[in-house]
N, C-alpha and C positions, 0 to 999 in steps of 0.2 A: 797242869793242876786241874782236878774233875770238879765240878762244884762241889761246893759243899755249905747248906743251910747257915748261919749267922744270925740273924735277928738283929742285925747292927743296926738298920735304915731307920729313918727317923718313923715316928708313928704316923706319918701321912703316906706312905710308901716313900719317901724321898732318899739319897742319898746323903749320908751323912760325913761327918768328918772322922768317924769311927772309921766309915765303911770305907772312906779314902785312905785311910791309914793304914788298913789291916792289908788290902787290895795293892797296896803299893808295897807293903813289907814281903806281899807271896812275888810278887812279880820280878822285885830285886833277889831274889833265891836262887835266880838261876834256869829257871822254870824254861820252855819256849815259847807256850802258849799256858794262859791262865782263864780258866769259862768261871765267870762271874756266876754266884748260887741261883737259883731259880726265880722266874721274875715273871709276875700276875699280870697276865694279858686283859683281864674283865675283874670289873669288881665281883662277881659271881663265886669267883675262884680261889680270895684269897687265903692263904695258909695262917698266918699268922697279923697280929697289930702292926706289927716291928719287918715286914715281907715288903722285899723292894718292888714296886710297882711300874710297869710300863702302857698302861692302858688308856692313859692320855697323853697330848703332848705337851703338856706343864714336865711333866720327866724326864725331860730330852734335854735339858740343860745339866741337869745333875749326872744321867748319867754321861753325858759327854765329856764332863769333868773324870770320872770313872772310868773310861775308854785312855783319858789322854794320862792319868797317872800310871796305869798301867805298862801303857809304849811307853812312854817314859823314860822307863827300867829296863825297855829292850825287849819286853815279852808281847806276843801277839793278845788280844784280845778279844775274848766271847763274851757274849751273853746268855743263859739260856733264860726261855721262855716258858711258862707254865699255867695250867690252872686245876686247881688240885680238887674237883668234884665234889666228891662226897667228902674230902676230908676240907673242905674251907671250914675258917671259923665265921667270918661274917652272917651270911646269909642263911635267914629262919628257913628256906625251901631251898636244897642245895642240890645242885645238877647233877645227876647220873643217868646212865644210858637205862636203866630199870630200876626199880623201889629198890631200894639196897635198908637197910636195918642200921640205923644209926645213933645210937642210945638207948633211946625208948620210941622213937621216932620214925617211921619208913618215910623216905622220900618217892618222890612222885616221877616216872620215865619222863626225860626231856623231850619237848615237842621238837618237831624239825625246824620248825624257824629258831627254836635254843639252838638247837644245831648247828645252824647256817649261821647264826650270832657269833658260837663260839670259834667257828673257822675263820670267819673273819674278822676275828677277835686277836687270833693267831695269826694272821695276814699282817694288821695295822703294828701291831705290838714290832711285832720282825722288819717292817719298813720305820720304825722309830728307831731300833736298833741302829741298823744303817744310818741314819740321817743324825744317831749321836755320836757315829765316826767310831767305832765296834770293827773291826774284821771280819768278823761271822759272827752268826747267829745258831745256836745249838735249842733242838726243839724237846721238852722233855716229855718222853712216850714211856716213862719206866716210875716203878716206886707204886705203882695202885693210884694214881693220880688220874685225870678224867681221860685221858689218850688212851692209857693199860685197860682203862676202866672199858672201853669201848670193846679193846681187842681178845677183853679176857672172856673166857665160856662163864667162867665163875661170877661172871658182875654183870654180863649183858645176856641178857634173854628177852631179848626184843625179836618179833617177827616181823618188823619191814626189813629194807635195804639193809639197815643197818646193825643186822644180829640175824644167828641160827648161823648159819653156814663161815667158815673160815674167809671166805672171800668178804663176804657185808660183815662180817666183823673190822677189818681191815680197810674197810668203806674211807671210816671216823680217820684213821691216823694219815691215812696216804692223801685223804682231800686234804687233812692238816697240813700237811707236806708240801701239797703241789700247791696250793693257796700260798705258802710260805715264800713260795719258788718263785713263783708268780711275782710278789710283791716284792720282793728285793731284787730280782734279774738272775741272769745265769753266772754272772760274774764273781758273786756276792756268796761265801761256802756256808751251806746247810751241815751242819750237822746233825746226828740223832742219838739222843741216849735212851736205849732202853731194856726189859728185862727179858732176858735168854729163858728161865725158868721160874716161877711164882712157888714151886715145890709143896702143891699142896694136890690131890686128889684131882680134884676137877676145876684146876687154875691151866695157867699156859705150860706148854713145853717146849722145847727144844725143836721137835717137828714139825711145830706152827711156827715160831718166832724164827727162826732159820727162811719162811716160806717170806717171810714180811720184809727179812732183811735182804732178801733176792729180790723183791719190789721196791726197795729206798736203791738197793745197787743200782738199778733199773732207771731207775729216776736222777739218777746222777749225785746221788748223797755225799758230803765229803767227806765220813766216816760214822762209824757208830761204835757210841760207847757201851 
């Protein structure tokens, strides 16, 4: 079962008894494995009020309750992990890798310490995972959320490390990666989900995101969605 968005969680990012209900009725389906919808590593990032949160450990109870209704039913279970840039709703100054156009509003290029905040925002988030008794952890680098946002030509026109060339595009996702790796062990399966083609002029294609996915291969990925 791939995720897919809900809005079930209670309003503090918590797990709710919707979300344990809904979670447990995919898992009895028959499914093998079920990756729980996307889940906010920083407050920075969040998508929505009602967006299940992992970026403290007050969360780790809820969702550990969320891991075990799942097995439960027989199905393995994931989590994936997100922080969604430019599209949060929270936050009046919202992260992207350069001023993107957001309403009426440009935002402002992330400094590097945002940078190194948000990897290791992605690190801690992924070792909570774990520690709520999760199977894997699945990282979300797809959908224009702040990982795509890094790797697209379309959204980063940054000149340091971190933009121009295909390689410092790919900087942002693979530190997210190895950071990820890092914090859960080699034991512990990474997944990746992300976008093959953005189908727009001067967005990603197939000749790049093909290049990224022989770097996650690389790095010993458990799959990509």
């Amino acid at each position: 079962m791939a995720p897919l968005y809900l809005g079930y969680a209670n309003s503090d990012g918590t797990v709710s008894q919707l979300t344990l209900d809904h979670y447990a009725e995919m898992a009895g389906s028959g499914v093998a494995l079920v990756v729980v919808e996307h889940t906010m590593v920083h407050p920075s990032g969040i998508a929505t009020p009602n967006c299940l949160r992992v970026d403290d450990d007050r969360y780790i109870p809820g969702l550990s309750e969320l891991a075990r209704v799942i097995q439960e039913k027989g199905a393995i279970a994931f989590l994936q992990i997100n922080h969604c840039g430019r599209y949060a709703f929270v936050p009046p100054e919202k992260w992207t890798p350069s001023p993107i156009r957001v309403g009426e509003a440009m935002t402002k290029e992330m400094t590097r310490e945002q940078i190194d905040q948000a990897v290791q925002s992605y690190a801690a988030a992924a070792k909570r995972v774990k520690e709520a008794g999760f199977d894997g952890v699945e990282i979300h680098g797809g959908m224009a959320y702040l990982i795509v946002q890094f790797l697209s030509p379309r959204t980063n026109h940054r000149t340091d490390l971190y933009g121009g060339s295909l390689e410092n595009r790919m900087r942002f996702p693979l530190t997210v990666f190895d950071a990820v790796k890092a914090a859960v062990g080699e034991d512990f399966p990474v997944g990746y989900r992300f976008s093959a083609d953005e189908e727009v002029p001067d967005g990603l294609h197939p000749e790049e995101t093909v290049m990224l996915a022989r770097e996650l291969e690389k790095r010993k990925v458990a799959y990509l969605s």
